[in-house]
C-alpha positions in Angstrom: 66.0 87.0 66.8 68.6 84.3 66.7 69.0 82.1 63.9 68.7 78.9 64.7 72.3 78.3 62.9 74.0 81.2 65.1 75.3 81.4 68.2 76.6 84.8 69.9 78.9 84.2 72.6 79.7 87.1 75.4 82.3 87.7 77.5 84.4 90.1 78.8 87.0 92.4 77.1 89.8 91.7 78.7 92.7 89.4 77.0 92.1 86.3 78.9 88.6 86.1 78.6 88.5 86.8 74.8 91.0 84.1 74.7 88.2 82.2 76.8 85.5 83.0 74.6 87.5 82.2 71.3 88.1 78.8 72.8 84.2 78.6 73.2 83.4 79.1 69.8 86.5 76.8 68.5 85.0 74.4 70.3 81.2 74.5 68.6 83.3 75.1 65.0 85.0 71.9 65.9 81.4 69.8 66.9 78.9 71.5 64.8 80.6 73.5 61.7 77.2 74.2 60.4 77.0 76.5 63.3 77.9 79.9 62.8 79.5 81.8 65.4 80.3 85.2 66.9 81.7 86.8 70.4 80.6 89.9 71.4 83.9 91.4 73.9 82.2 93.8 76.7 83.4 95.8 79.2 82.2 95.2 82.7 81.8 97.4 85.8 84.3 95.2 87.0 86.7 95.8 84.6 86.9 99.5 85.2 88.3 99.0 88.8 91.7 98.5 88.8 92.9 99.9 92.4 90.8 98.1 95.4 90.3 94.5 95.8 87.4 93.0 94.4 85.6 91.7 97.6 85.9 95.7 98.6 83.5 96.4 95.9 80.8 94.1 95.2 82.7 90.5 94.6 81.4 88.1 91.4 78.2 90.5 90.4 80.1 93.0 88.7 81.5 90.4 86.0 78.2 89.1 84.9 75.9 91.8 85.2 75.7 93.7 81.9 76.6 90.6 79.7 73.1 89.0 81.9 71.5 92.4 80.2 72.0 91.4 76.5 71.8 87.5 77.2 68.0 88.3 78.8 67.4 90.2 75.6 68.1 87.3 73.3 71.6 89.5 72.2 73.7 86.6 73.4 73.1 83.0 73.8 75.5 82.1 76.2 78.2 84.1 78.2 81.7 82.4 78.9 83.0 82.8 82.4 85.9 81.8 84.3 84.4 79.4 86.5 85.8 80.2 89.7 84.3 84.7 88.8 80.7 82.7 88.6 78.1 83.3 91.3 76.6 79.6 92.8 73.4 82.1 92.9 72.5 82.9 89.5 69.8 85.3 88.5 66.4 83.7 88.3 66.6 84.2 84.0 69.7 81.9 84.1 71.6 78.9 84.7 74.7 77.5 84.5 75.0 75.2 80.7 77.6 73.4 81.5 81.4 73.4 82.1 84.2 72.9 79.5 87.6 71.1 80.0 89.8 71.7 82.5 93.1 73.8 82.5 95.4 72.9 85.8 93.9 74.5 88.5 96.2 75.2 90.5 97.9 78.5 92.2 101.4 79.2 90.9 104.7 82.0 92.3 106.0 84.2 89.6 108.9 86.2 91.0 109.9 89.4 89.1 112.2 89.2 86.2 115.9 88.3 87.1 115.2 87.3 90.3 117.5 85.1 92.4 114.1 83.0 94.3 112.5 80.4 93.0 109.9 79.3 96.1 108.1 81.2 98.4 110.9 79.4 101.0 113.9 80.9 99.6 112.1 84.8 100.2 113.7 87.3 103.1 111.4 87.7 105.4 109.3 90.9 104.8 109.3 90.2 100.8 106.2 91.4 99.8 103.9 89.1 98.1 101.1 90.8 95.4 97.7 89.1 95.9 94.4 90.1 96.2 92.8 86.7 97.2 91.9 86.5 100.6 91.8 82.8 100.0 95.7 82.6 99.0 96.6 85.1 101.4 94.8 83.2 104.5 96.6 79.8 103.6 100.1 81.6 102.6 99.8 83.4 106.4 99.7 80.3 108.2 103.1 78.8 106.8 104.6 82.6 105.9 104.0 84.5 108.9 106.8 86.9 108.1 105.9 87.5 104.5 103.8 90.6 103.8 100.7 90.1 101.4 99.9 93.3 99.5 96.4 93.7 96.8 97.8 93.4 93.5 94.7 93.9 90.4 94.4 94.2 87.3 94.5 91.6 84.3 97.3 89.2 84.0 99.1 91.8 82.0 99.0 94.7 84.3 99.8 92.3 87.5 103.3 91.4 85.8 104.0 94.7 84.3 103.6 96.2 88.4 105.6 93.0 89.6 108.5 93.7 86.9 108.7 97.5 86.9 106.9 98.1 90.5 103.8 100.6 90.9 102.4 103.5 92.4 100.2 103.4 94.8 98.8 106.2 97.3 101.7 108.0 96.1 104.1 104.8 97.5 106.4 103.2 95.1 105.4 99.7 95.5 107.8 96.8 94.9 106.7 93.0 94.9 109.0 90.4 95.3 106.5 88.0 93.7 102.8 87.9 92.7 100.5 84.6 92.9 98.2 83.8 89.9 96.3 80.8 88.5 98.1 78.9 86.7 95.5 78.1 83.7 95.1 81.9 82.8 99.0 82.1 82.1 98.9 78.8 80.6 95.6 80.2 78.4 97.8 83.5 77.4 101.1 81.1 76.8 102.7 82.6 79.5 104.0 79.4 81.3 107.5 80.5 81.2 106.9 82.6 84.0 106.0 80.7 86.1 108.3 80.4 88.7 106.7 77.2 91.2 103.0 75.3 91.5 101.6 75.8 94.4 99.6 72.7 95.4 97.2 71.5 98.4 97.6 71.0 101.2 100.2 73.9 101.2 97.2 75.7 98.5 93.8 74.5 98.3 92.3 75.9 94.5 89.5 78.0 94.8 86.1 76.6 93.9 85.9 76.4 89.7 89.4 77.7 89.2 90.7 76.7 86.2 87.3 76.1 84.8 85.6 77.9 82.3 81.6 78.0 82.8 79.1 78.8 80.6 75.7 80.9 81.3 72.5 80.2 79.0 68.9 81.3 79.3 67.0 78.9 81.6 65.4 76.1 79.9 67.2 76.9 76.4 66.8 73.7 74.7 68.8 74.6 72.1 71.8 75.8 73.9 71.5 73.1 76.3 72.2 70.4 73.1 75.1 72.1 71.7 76.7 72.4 75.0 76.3 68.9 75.5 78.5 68.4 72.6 81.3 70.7 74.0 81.7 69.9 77.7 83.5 67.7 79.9 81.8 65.4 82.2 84.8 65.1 84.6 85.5 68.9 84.9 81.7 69.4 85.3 81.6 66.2 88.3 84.3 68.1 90.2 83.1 71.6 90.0 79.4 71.0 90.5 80.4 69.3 94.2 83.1 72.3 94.8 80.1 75.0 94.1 77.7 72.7 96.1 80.5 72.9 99.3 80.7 76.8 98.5 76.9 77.6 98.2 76.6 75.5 101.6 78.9 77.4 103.2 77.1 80.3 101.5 80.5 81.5 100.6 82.0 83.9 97.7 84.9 84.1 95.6 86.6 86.5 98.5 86.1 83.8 101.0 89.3 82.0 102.5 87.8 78.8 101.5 89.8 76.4 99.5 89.6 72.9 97.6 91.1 69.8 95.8 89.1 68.0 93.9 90.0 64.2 91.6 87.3 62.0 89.9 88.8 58.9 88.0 86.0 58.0 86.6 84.2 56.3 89.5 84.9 57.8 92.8 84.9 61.6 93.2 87.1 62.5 96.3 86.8 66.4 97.2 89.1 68.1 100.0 88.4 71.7 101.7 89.8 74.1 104.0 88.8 77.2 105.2 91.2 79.7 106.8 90.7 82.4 108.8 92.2 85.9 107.6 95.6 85.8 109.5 96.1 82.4 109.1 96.2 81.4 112.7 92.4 79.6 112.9 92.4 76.4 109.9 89.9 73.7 109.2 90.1 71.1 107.0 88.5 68.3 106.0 87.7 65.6 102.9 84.8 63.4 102.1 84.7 60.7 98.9 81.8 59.4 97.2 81.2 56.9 94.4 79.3 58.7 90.8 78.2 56.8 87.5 79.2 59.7 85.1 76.7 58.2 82.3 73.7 59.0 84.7 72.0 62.4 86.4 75.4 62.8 88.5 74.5 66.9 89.5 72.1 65.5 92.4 75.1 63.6 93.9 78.0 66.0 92.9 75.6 68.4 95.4 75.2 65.7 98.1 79.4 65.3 98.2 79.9 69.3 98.5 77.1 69.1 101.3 78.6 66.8 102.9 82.0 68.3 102.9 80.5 71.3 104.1 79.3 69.8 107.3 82.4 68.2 108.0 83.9 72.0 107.5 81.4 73.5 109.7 82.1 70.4 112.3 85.6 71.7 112.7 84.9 75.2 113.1 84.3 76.7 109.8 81.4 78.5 110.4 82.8 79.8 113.3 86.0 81.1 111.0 83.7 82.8 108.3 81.2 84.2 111.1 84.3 85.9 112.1 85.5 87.6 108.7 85.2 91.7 109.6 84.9 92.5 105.5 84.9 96.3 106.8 88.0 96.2 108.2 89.8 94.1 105.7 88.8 96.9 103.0 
């Protein structure tokens, strides 16, 4: 049983989300130094898949599931996830604690080392492009038609070393010109020298929690609830409740062309969306605004603005675009 001076923090093993973690428990050091704290690094299912792209092979699950295992069993007390890898449908056991500060997030180019480009304008046309968003690669399409968008995985680590020395794949030497990434896990990893442009709505709408890092408790954990409350950020958590509310909706995943852009100054929370179909040809976009009192309940309004949006989406055709999305054939 946990001491009621401990926390145990889990995540996963890669580089970036140790780096995540870490920044979880320097933030509790920082607010509660009597607390003592500990991260736990596992492996996921998710992990172990380097070669297809994630929506091929069971999308968000595959992150959370055995990290869910030892939370339930009172192992961990709260798992540290990159927002935008966190299912809106948690398991019944759980809920979302709460949401730290947020890094940029925004998309970003990094062309290989050496390279003469700097944008995705100044690329030849059949440059290939590493990404495997389907979200990037829908809005990319509709400005880019004569680009060609290849799956790139792997952590932030393996992505640049195929970009820089090229890959193998089904016995093809493959060659990027660039790759896309978020910008906050280069930023996390001190990487921001390579980044070679932002890529910013409405030429790139975020995807929903990017940048964000979310954090999984035990439903009802009073105790994890409090010390959370002393770590997270009520502006981060106003923008990304209303972007998982427009998501959820929409009844959308993190494989879904469906993008956002999200500001709250304190006052008014103004939340933009698109959603794109596969090749880029069929777009819908939309944007609604409402006013929120950050020092009361907020989350019931946060999920009336994605609502909203959602309908304004579906107005223009979204539902239509998503109803439309073969996922077999795109594997």
């Amino acid at each position: 049983m946990t001491s009621e001076k401990e926390v145990h923090i889990g995540g996963r093993r890669s580089k970036l989300a140790v780096v995540q973690s870490e920044h979880v428990k320097s933030l509790i050091q920082q607010k509660l130094p009597n607390i003592k704290t500990s991260v736990l690094a596992l492996q996921t299912y998710g992990d172990t898949i380097q070669t297809k792209p994630l929506y091929s092979f069971g999308g968000k699950a595959l992150w959370t599931a055995e990290l869910e295992d030892k939370l339930a069993c009172n192992e961990l007390d709260l798992i540290v996830h990159s927002l935008k890898d966190m299912p809106t449908n948690l398991p019944e056991l759980f809920e979302l604690g709460g949401i730290t500060k947020r890094e940029d997030p925004s998309d970003c180019v990094v062309m290989k080392l050496n390279s003469p480009y700097k944008t995705l304008d100044d690329l030849p046309n059949g440059s290939v492009v590493g990404t495997s968003s389907i979200r990037r690669t829908a809005q990319l399409r509709r400005k880019y038609p004569k680009l060609i968008f290849k799956s790139v995985r792997g952590n932030i680590q393996t992505r640049l070393n195929r970009l820089d020395n090229g890959c193998i794949e089904d016995d093809v030497v493959q060659n990027y010109e660039c790759i896309i990434l978020a910008t906050a896990g280069l930023v996390r990893l001190k990487l921001e020298s390579r980044i070679t442009c932002i890529l910013e709505a409405p030429l790139m709408y975020h995807a929903v929690g990017q940048g964000a890092l979310g954090i999984e408790i035990r439903k009802n954990d009073a105790r994890m609830k409090k010390i959370l409350n002393e770590i997270c950020d009520k502006n981060a958590t106003i923008c990304c409740l209303a972007e998982r509310s427009l998501m959820k909706t929409l009844e959308g995943g993190c494989s879904v062309p469906l993008g956002v852009s999200t500001n709250y100054d304190g006052q008014v929370l103004k939340i933009a969306g698109c959603v794109v179909s596969c090749d880029g040809k069929e777009y819908v976009e939309a944007f609604h605004e409402c006013r929120i009192n950050c020092d009361e309940d907020y989350a019931p309004k946060c999920k009336d603005c994605g609502e909203k949006l959602a309908k304004k989406l579906v107005a223009g055709g979204a539902k239509a675009i998503l109803d439309e999305i073969n996922y077999e054939k795109i594997k």
